[in-house]
N, C-alpha and C positions, 0 to 999 in steps of 0.2 A: 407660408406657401411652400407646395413643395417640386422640388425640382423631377420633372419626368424624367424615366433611365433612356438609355442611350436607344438606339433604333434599332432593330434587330439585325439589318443590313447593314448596319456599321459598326457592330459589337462583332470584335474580334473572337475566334472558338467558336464559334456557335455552329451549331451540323442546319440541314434543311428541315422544317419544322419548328423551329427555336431551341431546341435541347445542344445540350452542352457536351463535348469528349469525355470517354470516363476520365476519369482524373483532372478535368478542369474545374477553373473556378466558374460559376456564374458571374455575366457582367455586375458591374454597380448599377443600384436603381438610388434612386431618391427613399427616405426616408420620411416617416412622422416622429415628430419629436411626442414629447409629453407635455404636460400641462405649464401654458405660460405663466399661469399665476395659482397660488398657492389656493385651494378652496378653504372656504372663511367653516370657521368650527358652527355648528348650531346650537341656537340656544338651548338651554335647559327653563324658562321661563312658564314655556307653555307647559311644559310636564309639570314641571313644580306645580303651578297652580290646577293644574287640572286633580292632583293627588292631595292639595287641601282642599279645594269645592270636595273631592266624592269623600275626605275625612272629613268635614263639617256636617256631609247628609247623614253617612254612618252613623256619629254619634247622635244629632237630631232626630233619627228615626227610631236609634237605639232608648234612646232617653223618653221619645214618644212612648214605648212600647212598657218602660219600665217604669213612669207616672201612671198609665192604666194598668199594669200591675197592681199596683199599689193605691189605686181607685181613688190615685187625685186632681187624674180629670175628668 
């Protein structure tokens, strides 16, 4: 959760409109932080096998193609 910055009417510096004097700081606001927890890695399962299923048809169709070559089916 994060914390809202301070009220415009109560943030010291500030001109009318909300803008700041040259040379000042802007107030402090509230912040987001980054990720509270680590993101988990993905698997490499589903590629693996998806790149032996399409190397299994490869040769299969290859192998199909080179028995009718060879008129032994």
């Amino acid at each position: 959760m994060t914390t809202p910055g301070p009220e415009p009417q109560d943030a010291p510096g500030l001109e009318p409109g909300g803008s700041v004097s040259p040379g000042d700081t802007p107030p402090d606001a509230g912040q987001t932080s980054g990720l509270s927890h680590p993101q988990p890695i993905p698997s490499r399962k589903p590629a693996v096998l998806a790149l032996v299923v399409i190397g299994i048809l490869v040769v299969g169709v290859a192998g199909f193609f080179v028995l009718r070559a060879l008129d032994l089916l």
